[in-house]
C-alpha positions as CSV (number, residue, x, y, z in Angstrom):
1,X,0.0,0.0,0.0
2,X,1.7,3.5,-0.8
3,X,0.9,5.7,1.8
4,X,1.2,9.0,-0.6
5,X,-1.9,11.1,-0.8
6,X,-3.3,10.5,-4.3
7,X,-1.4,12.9,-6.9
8,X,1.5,13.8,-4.2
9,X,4.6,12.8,-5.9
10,X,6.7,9.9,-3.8
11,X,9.3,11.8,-1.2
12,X,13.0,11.0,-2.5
13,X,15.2,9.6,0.3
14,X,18.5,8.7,-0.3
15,X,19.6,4.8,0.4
16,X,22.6,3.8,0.5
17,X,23.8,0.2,-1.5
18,X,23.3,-1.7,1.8
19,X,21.3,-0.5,4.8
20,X,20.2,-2.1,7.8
21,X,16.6,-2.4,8.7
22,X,16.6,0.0,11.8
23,X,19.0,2.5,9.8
24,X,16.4,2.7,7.1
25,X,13.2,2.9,8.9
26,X,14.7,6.0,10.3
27,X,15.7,7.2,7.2
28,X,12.2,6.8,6.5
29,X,10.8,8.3,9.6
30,X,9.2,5.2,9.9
31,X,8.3,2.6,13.0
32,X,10.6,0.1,12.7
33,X,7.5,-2.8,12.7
34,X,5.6,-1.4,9.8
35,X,9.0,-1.9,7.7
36,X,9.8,-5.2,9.2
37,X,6.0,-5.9,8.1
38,X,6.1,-4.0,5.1
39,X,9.0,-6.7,4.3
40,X,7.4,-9.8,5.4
41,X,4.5,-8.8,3.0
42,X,7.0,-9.2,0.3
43,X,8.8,-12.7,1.6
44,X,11.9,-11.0,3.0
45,X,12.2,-12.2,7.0
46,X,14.3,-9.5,8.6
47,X,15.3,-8.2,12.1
48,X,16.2,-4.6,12.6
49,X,20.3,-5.2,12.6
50,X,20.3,-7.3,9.4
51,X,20.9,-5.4,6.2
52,X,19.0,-5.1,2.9
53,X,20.3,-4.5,-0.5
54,X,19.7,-1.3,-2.4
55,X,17.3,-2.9,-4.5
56,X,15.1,-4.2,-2.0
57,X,14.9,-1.2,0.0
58,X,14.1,0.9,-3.5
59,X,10.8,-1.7,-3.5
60,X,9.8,-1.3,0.0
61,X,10.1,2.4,-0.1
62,X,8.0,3.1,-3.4
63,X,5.4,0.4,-1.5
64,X,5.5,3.1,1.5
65,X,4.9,6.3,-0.5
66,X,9.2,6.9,-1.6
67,X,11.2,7.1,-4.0
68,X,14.3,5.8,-3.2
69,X,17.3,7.5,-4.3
70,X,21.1,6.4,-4.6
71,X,23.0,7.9,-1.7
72,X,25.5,9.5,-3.9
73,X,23.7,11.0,-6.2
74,X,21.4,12.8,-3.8
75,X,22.2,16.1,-3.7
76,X,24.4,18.4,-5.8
77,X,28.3,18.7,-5.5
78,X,29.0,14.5,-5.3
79,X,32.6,13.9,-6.1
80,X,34.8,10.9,-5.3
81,X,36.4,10.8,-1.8
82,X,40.0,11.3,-2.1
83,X,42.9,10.1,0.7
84,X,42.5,13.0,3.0
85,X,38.2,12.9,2.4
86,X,38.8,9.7,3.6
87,X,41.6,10.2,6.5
88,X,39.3,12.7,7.3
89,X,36.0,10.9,7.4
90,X,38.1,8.1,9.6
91,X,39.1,10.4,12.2
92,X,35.6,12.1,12.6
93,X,34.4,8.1,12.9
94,X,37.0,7.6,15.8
95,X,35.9,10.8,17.8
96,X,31.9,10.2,17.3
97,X,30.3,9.0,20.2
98,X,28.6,5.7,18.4
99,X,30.1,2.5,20.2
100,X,32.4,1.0,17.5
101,X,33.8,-1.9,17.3
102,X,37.6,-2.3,17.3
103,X,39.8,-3.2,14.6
104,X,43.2,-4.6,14.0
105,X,45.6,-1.6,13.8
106,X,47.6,-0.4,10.6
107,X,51.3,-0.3,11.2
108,X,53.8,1.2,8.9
109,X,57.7,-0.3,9.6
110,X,59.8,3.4,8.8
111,X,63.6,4.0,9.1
112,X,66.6,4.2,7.0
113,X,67.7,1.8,3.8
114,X,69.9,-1.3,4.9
115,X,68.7,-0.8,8.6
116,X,67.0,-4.0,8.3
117,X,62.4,-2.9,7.7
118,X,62.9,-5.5,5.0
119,X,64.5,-8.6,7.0
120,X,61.9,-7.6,10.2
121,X,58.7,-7.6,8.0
122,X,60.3,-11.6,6.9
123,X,60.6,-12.4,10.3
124,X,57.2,-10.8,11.2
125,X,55.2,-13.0,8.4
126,X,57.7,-15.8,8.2
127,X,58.7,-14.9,4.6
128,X,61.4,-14.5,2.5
129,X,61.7,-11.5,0.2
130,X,64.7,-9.6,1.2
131,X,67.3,-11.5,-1.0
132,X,64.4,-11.3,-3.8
133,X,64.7,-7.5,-4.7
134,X,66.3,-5.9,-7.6
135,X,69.1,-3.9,-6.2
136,X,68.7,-5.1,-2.3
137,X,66.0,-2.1,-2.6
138,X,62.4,-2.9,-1.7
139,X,60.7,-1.2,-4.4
140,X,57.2,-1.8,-4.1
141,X,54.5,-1.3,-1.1
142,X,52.4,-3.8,0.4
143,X,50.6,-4.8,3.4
144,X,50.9,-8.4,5.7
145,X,48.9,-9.4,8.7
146,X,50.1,-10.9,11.7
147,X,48.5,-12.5,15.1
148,X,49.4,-11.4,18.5
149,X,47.8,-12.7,22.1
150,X,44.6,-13.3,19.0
151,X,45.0,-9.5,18.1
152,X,45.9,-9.1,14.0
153,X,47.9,-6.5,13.2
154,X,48.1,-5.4,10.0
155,X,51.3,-4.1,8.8
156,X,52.5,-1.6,5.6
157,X,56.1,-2.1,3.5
158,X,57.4,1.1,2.7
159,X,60.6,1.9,1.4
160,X,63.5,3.5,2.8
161,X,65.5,4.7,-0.3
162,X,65.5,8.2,-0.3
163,X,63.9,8.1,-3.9
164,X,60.6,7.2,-2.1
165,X,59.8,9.8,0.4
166,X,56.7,10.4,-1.0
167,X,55.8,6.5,-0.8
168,X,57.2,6.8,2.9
169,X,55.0,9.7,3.6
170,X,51.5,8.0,1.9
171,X,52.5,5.2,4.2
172,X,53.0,7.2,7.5
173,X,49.1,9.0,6.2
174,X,47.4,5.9,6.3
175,X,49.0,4.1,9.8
176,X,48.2,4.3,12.9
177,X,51.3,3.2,14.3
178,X,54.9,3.7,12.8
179,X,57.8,1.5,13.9
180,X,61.2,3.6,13.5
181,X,63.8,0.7,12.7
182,X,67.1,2.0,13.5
183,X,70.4,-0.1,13.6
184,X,72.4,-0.4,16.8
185,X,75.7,-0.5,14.5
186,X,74.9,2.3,12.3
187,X,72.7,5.1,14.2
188,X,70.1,7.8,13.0
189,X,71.0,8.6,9.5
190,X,69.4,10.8,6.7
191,X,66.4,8.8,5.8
192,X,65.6,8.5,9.7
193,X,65.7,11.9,10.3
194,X,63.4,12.6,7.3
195,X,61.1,9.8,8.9
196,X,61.3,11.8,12.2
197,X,60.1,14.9,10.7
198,X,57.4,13.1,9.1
199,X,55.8,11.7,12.6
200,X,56.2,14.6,13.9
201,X,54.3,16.6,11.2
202,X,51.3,13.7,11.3
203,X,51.1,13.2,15.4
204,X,51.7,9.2,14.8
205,X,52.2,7.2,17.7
206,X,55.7,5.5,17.7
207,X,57.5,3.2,19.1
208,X,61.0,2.3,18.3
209,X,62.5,-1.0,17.3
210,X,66.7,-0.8,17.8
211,X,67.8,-3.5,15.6
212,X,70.8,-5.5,14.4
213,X,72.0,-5.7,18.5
214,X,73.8,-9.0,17.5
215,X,75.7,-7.0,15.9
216,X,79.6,-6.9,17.2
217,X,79.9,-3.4,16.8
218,X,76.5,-2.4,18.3
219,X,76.2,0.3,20.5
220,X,72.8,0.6,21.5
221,X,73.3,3.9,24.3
222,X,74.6,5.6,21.3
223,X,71.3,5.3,19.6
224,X,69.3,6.3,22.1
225,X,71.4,9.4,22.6
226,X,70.8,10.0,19.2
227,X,67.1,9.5,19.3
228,X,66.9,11.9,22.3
229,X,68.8,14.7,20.1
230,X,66.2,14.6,17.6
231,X,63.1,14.2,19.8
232,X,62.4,10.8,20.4
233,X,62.1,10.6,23.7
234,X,62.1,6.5,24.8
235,X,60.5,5.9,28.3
236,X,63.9,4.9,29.6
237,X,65.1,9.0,28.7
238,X,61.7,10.0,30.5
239,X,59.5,10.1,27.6
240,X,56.3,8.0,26.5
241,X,57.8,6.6,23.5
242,X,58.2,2.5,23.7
243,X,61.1,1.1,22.4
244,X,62.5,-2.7,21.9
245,X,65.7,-4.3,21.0
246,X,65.7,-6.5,18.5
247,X,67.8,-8.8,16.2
248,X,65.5,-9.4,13.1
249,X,68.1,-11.7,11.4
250,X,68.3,-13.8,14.5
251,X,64.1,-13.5,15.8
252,X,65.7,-11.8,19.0
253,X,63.1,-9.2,21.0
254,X,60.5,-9.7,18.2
255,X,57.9,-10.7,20.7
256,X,58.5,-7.4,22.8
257,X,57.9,-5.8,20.1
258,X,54.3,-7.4,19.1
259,X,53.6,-6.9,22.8
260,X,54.7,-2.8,22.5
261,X,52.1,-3.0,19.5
262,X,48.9,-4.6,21.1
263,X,49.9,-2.2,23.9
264,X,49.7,0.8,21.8
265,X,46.7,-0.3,19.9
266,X,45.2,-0.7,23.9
267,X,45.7,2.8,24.8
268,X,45.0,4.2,21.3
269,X,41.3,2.0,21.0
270,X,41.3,2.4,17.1
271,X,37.6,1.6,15.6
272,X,35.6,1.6,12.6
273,X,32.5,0.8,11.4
274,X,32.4,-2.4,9.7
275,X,28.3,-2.1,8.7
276,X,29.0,0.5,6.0
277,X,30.1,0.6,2.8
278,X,33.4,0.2,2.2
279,X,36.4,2.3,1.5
280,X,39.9,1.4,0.8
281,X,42.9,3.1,-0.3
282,X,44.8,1.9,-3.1
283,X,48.2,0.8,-2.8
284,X,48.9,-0.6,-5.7
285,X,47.9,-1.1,-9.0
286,X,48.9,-2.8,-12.3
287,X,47.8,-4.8,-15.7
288,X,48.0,-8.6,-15.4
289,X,48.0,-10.3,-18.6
290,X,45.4,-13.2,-17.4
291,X,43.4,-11.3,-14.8
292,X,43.1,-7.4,-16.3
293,X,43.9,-4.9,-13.5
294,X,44.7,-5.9,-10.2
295,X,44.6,-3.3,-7.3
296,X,45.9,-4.1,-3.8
297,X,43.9,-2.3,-1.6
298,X,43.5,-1.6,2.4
299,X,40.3,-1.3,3.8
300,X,39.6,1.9,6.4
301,X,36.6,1.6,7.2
302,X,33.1,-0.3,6.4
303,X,33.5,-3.7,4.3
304,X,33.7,-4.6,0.4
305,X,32.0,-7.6,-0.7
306,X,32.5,-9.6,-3.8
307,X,29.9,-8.4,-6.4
308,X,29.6,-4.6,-5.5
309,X,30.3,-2.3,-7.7
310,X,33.3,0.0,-7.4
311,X,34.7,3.3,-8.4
312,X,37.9,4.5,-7.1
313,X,39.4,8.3,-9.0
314,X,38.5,7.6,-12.4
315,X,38.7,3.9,-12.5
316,X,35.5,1.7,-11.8
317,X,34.2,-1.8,-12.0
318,X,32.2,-4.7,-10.1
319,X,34.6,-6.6,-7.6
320,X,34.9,-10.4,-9.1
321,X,37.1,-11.6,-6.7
322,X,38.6,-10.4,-3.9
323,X,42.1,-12.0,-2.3
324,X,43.5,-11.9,1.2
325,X,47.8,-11.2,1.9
326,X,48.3,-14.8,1.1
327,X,46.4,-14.7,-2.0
328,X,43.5,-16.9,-0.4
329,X,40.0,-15.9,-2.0
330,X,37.8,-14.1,0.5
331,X,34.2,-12.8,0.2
332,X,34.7,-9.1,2.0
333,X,37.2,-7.4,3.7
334,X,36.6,-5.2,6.6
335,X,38.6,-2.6,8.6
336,X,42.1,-2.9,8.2
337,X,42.2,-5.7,6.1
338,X,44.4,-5.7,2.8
339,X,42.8,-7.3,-0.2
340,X,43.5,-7.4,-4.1
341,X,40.8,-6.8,-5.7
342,X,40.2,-8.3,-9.5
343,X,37.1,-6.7,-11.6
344,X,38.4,-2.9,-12.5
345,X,38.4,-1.9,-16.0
346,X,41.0,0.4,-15.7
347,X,43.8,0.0,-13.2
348,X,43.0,2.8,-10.8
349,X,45.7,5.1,-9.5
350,X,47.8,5.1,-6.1
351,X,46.1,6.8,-3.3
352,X,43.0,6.6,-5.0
353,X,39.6,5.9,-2.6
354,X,37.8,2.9,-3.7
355,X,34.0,3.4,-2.9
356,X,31.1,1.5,-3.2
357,X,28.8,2.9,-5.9
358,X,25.2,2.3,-6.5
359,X,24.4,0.9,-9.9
360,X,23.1,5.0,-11.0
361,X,26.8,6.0,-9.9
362,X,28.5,3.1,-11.6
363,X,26.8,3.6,-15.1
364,X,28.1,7.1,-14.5
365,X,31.3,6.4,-14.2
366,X,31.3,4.6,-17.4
367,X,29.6,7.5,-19.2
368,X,32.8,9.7,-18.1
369,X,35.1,7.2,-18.5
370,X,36.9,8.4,-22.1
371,X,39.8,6.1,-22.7
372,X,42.2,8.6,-24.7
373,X,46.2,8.0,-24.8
374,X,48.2,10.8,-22.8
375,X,48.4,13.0,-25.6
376,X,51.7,15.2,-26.4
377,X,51.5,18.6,-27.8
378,X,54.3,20.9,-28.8
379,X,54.7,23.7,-27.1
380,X,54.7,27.0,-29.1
381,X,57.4,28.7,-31.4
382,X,60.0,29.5,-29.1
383,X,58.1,29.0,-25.9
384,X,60.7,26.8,-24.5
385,X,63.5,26.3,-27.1
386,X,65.3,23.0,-25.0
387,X,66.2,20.3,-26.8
388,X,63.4,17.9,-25.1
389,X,64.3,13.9,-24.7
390,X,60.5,12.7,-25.0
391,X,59.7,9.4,-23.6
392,X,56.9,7.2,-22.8
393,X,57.3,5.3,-19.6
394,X,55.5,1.8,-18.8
395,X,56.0,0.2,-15.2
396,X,54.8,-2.9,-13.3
397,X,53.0,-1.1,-10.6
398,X,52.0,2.5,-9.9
399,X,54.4,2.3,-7.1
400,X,57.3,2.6,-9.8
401,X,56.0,4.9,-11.9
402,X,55.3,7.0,-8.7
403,X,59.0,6.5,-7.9
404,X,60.1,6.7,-11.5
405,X,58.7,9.7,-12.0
406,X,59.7,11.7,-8.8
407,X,63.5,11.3,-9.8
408,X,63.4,12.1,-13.4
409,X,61.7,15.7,-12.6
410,X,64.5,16.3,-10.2
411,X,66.7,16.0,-13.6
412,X,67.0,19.9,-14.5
413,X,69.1,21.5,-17.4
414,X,69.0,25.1,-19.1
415,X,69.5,23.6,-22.4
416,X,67.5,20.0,-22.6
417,X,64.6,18.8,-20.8
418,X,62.8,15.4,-20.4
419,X,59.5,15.4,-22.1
420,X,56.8,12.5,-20.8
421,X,54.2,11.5,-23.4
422,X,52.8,8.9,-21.4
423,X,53.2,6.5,-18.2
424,X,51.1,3.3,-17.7
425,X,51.7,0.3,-16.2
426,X,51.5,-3.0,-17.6
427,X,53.7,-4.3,-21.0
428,X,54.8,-2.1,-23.9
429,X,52.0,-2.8,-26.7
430,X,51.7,-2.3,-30.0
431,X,50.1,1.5,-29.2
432,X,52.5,2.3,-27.1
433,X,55.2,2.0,-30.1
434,X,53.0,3.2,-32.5
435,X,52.4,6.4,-29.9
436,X,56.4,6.5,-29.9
437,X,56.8,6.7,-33.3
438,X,54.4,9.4,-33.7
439,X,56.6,11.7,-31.1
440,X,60.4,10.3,-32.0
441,X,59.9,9.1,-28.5
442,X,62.1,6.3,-26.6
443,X,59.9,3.8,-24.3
444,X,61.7,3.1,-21.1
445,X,60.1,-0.3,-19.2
446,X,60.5,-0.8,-15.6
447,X,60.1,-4.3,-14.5
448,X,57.6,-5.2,-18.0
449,X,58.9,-6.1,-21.5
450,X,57.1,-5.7,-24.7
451,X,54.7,-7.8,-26.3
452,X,56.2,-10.1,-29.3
453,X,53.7,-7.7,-31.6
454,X,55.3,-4.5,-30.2
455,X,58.6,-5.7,-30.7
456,X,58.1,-6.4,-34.3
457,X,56.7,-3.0,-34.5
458,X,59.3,-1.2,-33.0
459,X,62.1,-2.8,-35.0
460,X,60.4,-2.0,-38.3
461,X,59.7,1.6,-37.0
462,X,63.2,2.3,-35.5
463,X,61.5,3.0,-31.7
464,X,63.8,2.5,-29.3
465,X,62.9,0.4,-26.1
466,X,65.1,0.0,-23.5
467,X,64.0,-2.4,-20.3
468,X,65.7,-2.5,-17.0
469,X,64.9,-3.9,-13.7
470,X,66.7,-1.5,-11.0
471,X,65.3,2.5,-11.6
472,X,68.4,4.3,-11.0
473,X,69.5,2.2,-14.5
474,X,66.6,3.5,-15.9
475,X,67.2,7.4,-14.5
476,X,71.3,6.4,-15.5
477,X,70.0,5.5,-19.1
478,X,67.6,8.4,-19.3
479,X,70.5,11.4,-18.2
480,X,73.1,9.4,-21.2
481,X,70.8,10.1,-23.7
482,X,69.8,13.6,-22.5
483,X,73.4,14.2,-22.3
484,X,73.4,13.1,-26.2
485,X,71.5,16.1,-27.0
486,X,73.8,18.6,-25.4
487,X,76.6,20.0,-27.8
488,X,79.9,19.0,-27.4
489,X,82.2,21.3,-25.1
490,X,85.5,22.2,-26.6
491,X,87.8,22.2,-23.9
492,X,91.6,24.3,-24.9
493,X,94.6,23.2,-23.0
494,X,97.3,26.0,-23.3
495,X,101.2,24.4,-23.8
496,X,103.7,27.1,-24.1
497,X,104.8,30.3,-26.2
498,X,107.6,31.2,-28.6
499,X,109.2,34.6,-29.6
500,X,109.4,34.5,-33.3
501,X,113.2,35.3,-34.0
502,X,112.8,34.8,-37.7
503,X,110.9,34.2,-40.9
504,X,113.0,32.2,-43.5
505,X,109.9,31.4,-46.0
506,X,106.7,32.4,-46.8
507,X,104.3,30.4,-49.3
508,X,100.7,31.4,-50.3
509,X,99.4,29.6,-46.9
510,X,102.6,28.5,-45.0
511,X,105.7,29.8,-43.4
512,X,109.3,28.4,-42.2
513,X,109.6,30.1,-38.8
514,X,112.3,30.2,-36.0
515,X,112.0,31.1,-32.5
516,X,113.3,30.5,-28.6
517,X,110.6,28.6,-25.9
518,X,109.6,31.3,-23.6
519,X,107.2,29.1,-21.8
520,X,106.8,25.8,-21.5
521,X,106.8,23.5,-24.5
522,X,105.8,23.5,-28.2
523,X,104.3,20.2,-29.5
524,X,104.2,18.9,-33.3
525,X,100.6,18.9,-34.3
526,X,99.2,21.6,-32.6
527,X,97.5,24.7,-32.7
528,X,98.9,27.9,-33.0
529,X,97.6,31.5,-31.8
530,X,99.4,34.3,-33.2
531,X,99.7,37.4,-30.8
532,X,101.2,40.5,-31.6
533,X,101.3,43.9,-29.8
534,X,99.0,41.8,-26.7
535,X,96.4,41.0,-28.7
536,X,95.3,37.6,-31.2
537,X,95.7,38.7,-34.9
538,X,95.3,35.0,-36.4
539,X,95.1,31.2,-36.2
540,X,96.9,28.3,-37.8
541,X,98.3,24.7,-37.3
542,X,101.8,23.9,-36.7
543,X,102.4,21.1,-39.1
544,X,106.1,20.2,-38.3
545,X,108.3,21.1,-36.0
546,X,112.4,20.4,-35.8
547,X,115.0,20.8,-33.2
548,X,119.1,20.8,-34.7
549,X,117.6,19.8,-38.1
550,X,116.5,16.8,-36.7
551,X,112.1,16.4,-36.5
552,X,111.2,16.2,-32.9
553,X,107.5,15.7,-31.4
554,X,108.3,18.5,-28.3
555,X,110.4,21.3,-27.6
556,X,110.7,22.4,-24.1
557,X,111.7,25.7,-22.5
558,X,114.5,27.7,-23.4
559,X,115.6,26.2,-26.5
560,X,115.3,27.4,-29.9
561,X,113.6,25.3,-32.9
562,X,112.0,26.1,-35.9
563,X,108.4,25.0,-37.6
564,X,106.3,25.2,-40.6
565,X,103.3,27.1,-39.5
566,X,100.1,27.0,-41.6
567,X,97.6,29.9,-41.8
568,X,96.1,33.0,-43.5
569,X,97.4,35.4,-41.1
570,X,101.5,36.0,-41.3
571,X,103.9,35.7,-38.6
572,X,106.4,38.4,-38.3
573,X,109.8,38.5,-35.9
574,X,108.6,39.7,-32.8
575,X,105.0,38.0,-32.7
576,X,104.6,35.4,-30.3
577,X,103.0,32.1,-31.2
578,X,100.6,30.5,-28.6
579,X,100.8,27.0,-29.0
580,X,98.1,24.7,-27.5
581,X,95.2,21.7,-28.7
582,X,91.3,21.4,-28.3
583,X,89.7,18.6,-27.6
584,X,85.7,17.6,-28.2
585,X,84.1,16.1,-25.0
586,X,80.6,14.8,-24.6
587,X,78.9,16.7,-21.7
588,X,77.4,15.2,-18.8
589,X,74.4,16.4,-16.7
């Protein structure tokens, strides 16, 4: 029965994909029993905590006199959350005064490179990846789970190169906790201090993990002085901050630190709400040649299923599948649970917010989803008159192209430039050389080779693609061939002068001349600057040079010699001749 008044037009109210039953009756402004009725008339059994789907709420409200409207399309200004929406939205959930229940807390593993985040995250999840990485760099960021006292913690890789602060830093946004590694043998160095500043900035809670203490030349005081310089105050120095001493490599003080972490997560009560939709950031993402775009992803808050539909930045899709950390197929993923999810059209971009969307805001997101290459346009006559390197760059992950990227715009010259026509991730295809030829571009692959079509393609069209698996190769490779562009510098090394004493011939374009070494020595070959009065009248070549009649390659100071000099300028006695050489070198940024 609708309960409109006849010729009233249903009341719009805005329903989210899933709702429970108490959640929409008072979205309604109904009594909870006349939905709960209102739902039995139509075979649905319900109590007030279990949760309907968008569609069957859409039914039961038009039967009660609504019309129900997607929650994010009601209302005007709806845009997709981004990371600090979402950070944002978390920390007004953790203040509100709704009882929540608790969730595992995020933990990002910070510090230096070589100080060991890599060998404690192996110990942590009893895995072996250290050894695996290109370089002895961890270059990519993901997200394990462990169990402590029955507690899981999930934990976030970052790296600690210093070509991926701004990884580090998206890591530090989306913990709660940081562990700052340090090692016993090697102290707070540049990276850790960078860390430091970063914690600071964000508030994060901290504690400190001392590692490598096996080590022979450990000196664990030392570090803790250092700490205290750069305000890190450990409880032992007077301060709140918890510390442990640990040998990952030998699995020594790893369960003080698990304890220090459920401790933390005690005190700090982090909590979310797992009946709402979902939102997760995007850690990575990147083309598989089976399964289409994969995205790792950690959950905030609320829970993705399997079959919901999904936009995240520009990106969207219906979740397939869904994987936990150890690739094991799950159905959802809650609060602070990593998943990959399978089902994206597009592979969406790092940091973006992947949010549940009704089916009115999926087919949306398809309307405005234009798939155009990353177009290149020249800039104007004389706008910017660098010799430009253009390139199109194609990555395994977002990750490297994040990382990728940062260094090659630190690359800065006056006279040539770097000039990116694209980035993607996934293998060089047959557009991607066809896009290269186009622009006289080079395609520079990170951790992906080409297809056998695109190889073809680019021999017959002369592209150029270069593959390498450790990026500062790549950013190596990409300065060489910038350096290409430069011109040569000539660079003039000055050997000595001679007073002209005599001039015993003169031809159309050389002369027999003999003179006395003022200054240093004159060599065979060389070229010759003739000064007269202080000032350069001419240049020529000294073809031959002889010492007592006898051809010599040098003369050297104080000695007299004589030389056939070639040029359009002619010596006189009294000029002195400048000799010295030139040679071409290729610059170097």
């Amino acid at each position: 029965m609708n309960e409109t008044t006849q010729g009233e037009a249903p009341k719009p109210v805005a329903i989210p994909t899933t709702i429970t039953v108490k959640d929409f009756s008072d979205r309604l402004e109904l009594p909870v029993g006349r939905v709960i009725t209102e739902l039995m008339k139509n075979g649905i059994l319900a109590t007030i905590n279990e949760e309907i789907d968008f569609e069957t709420a859409s039914v039961i409200a038009s039967d009660l006199g609504f019309e129900a409207v997607a929650a994010e399309e009601a209302g005007s200004g709806d845009k997709p959350l981004d990371l600090e929406g979402l950070l944002a939205l978390c920390a007004k959930e953790k203040d509100s005064d709704r009882k929540l229940p608790a969730r595992a807390p995020i933990v990002t593993i910070l510090g230096h490179v070589d100080h060991g985040k890599t060998t404690l995250l192996d110990t942590l999840r009893k895995a072996s990846v250290a050894s695996g990485e290109a370089g002895g760099i961890t270059q990519h960021l993901g997200t394990y789970q462990v169990k402590k006292r029955g507690k899981l913690i999930t934990f976030i890789d970052t790296p600690g190169h210093e070509a991926f602060s701004a990884m580090r830093k998206r890591g530090v946004s989306i913990a709660d906790i940081a562990i700052l590694v340090v090692a016993a043998d090697d102290g707070i160095q540049k990276q850790t201090k960078e860390v430091i500043t970063y914690l600071k900035e964000r508030g994060l809670p901290v504690i400190v993990a001392i590692n490598k203490i096996d080590k022979p030349d450990a000196n664990i005081p030392r570090v803790k002085q250092e700490l205290a310089e750069n305000d890190i105050l450990i409880e032992e120095y007077g301060g709140k901050i918890l510390s442990s001493e640990i040998s990952a490599k030998q699995n020594i003080g790893i369960d003080s630190l698990l304890e220090n972490i459920v401790l933390l997560t005690d005190v700090e009560e982090f909590v979310a709400d797992p009946k709402r939709d979902g939102l997760a950031v995007v850690l990575e993402a990147h083309l598989d040649k089976q399964k289409g775009p994969v995205a790792t992803v950690l959950v905030r808050t609320g829970t993705l299923k399997v079959g919901q539909d999904v936009i995240a930045g520009s990106a969207f899709g219906r979740i397939r599948r869904m994987e936990d950390y150890t690739g094991k197929s799950i159905e959802t993923a809650t609060p602070s649970v990593p998943a990959v999810i399978y089902g994206f059209h597009d592979a969406p971009q790092t940091n973006d917010v992947v949010q549940v969307a009704s089916g009115k805001s999926a087919a949306r997101a398809r309307s405005q989803a234009v798939v155009t290459a990353k177009g290149f346009k020249s800039k104007a006559e004389g706008e910017d008159e660098r010799k430009k390197l253009s390139y199109i760059l194609k990555a395994d992950v977002q990750g490297s192209l994040e990382a990728i990227g940062q260094i090659l715009g630190t690359i800065v010259s006056d006279e040539v430039a770097l000039e990116e026509i694209s980035s993607d991730v996934g293998a060089v295809t047959e557009s991607d050389v066809k896009m290269a030829a186009g622009a006289d571009a080079v395609i520079f692959a990170f951790n992906v080779e080409p297809t056998p079509v695109a190889k073809r393609l680019a021999e017959k069209n002369g592209v150029s693609i270069e593959t390498f698996n450790i990026i500062y190769k790549l950013v190596d490779r990409a300065k060489e061939r910038l350096a290409d562009l430069l011109p040569p510098e000539t660079v003039r090394t000055d050997h000595g002068l001679l007073s002209v004493l005599a001039v015993f011939k003169t031809g159309k374009r050389d002369q027999i001349i003999g003179g006395r070494v003022s200054e240093g020595k004159i060599l065979r070959n060389s070229l010759i600057e003739i000064r007269r009065g202080g000032e350069v009248i001419g240049q020529g070549k000294l073809l031959n040079l002889q010492q007592n009649k006898q051809n010599v390659d040098e003369v050297g100071q104080g000695n007299e010699c004589g030389l056939v000099f070639e040029g359009g300028e002619k010596v006189q006695v009294g000029d002195t001749l400048a000799c010295y050489k030139e040679e071409t070198r290729r610059r170097t940024l």
